[in-house]
TISE-199419 format. One record per residue (C-alpha): residue number from 1; residue in one letter; x, y, z. Coordinates in Angstrom, 3 decimals, padded with zeros to 6 digits, m for minus. Layout:
+-----+----+----------+----------+----------+
|   i | aa |     east |    north |       up |
+-----+----+----------+----------+----------+
| NUM |  A |        X |        Y |        Z |
...
+-----+----+----------+----------+----------+
This chain:
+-----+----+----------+----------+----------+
|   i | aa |     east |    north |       up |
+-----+----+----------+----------+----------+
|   1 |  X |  000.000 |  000.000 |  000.000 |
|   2 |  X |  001.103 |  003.716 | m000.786 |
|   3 |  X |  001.149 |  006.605 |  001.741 |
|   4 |  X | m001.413 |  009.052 |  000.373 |
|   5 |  X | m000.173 |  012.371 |  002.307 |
|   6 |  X | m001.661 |  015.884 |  001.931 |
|   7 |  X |  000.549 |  018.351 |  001.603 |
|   8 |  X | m000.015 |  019.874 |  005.341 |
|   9 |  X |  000.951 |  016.328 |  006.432 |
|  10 |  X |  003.763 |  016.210 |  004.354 |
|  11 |  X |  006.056 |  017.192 |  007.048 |
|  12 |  X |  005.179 |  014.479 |  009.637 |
|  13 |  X |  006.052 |  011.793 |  007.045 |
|  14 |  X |  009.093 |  012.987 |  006.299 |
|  15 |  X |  010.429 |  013.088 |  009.657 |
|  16 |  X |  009.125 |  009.308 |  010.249 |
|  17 |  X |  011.014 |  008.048 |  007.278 |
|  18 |  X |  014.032 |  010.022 |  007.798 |
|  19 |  X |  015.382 |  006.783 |  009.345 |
|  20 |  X |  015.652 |  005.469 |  006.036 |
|  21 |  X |  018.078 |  007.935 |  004.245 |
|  22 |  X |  017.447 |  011.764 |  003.372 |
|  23 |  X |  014.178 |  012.374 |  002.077 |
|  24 |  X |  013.421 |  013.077 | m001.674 |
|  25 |  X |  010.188 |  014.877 | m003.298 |
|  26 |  X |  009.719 |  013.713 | m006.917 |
|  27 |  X |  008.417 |  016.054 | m009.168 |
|  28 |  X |  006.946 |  014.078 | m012.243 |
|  29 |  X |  005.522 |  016.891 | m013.938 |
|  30 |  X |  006.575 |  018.261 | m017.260 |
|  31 |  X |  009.034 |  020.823 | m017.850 |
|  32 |  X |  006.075 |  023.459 | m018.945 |
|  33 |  X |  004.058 |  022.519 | m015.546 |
|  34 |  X |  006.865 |  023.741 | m013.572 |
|  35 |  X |  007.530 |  026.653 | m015.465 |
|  36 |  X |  004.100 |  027.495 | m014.423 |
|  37 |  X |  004.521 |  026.333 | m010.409 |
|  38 |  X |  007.288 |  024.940 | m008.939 |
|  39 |  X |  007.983 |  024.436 | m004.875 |
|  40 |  X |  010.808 |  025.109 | m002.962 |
|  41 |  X |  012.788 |  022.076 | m001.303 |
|  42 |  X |  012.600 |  022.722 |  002.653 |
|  43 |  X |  013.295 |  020.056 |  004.764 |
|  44 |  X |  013.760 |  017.567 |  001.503 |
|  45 |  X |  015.881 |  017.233 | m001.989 |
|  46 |  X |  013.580 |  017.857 | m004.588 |
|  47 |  X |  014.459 |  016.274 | m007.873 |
|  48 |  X |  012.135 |  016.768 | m011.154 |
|  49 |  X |  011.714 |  013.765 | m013.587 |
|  50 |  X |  008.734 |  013.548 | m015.743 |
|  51 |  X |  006.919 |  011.010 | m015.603 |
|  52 |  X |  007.530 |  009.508 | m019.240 |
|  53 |  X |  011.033 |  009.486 | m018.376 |
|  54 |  X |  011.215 |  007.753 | m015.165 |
|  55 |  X |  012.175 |  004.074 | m016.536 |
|  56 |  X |  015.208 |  005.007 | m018.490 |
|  57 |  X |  015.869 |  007.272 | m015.560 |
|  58 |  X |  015.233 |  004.985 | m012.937 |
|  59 |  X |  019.173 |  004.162 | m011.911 |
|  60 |  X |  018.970 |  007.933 | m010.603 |
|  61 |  X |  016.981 |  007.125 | m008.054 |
|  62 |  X |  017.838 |  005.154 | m004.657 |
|  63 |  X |  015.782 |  002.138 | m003.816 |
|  64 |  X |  016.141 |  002.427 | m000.282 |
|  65 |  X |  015.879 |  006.274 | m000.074 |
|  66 |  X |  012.417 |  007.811 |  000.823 |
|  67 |  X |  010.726 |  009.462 | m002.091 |
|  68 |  X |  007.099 |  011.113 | m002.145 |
|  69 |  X |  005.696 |  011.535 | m005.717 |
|  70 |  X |  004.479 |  015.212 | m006.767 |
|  71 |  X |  002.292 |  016.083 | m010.109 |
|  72 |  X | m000.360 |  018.191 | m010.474 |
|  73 |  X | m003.447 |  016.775 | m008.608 |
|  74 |  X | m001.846 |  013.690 | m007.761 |
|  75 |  X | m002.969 |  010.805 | m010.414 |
|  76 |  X | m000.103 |  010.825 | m012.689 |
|  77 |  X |  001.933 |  011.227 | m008.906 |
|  78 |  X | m000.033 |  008.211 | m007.616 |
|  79 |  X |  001.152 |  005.964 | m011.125 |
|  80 |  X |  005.057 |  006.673 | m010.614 |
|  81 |  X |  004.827 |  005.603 | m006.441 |
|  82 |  X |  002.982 |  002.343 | m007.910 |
|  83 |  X |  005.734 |  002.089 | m010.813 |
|  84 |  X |  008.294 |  002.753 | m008.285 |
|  85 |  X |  007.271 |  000.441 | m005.119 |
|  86 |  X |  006.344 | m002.987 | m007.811 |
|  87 |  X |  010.556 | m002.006 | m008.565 |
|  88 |  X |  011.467 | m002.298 | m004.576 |
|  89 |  X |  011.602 |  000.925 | m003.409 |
|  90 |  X |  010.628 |  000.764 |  000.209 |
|  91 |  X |  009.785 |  003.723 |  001.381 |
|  92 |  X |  007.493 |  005.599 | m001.398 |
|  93 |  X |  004.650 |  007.910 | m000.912 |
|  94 |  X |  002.337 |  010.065 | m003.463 |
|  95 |  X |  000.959 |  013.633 | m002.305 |
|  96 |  X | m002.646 |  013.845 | m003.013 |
|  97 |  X | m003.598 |  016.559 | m004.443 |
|  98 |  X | m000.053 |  017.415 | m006.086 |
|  99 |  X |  001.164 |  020.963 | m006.285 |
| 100 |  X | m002.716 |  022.190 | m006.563 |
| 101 |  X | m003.081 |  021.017 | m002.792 |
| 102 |  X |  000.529 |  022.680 | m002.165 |
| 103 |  X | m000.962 |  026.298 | m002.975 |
| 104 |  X | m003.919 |  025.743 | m001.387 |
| 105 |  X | m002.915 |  024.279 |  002.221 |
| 106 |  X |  000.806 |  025.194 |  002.335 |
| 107 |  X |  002.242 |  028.078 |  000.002 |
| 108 |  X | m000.429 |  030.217 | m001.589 |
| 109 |  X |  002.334 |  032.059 | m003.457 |
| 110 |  X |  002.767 |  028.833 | m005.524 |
| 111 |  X |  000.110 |  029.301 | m008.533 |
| 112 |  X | m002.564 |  026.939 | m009.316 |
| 113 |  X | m003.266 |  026.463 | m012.847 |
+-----+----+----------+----------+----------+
């Protein structure tokens, strides 16, 4: 089973899977999304990888480091944390509600498109 975690709860599961290596936040949104909105990395590394390219991509990526999955409302998010965890990575996670959630219960400086 994946973590679903709101954005306002985001926080909480970092610091319970810290344990496991420093935390990442995956952006899988494409490179004209985050020209639009992007977030700031506070508290984890934020690497951006659209989705389409995560399998060639995927030795870029540490299996046993934490990763939550970021798109825009949190379906194409939701697809990577499934692609990821059936490949072994332990400790996976998808925000619901993606970046739209972001702006509206963390940053409202962030736009929502």
């Amino acid at each position: 089973m994946i973590a679903q975690v709101r954005p306002s709860e985001l926080s909480v599961w970092l610091e319970t899977v810290r344990a496991h290596g420093a935390p990442v936040v995956l952006d899988v949104r494409e490179p004209s999304e985050l020209r639009v909105a992007s977030i700031k990395a506070d508290g984890f590394e934020l690497l951006t990888i659209p989705m389409g390219v995560i399998p060639p991509r995927l030795h870029e990526l540490d299996p046993g480091q934490p990763i939550a999955c970021l798109c825009h409302h949190g379906a194409r998010s939701m697809q990577v944390a499934s692609f990821l965890r059936g490949r072994g990575f332990a400790h996976v996670a998808n925000i619901a509600g993606g970046i739209n959630a972001w702006s509206a219960e963390l940053d409202p400086t962030v736009p929502r498109y």
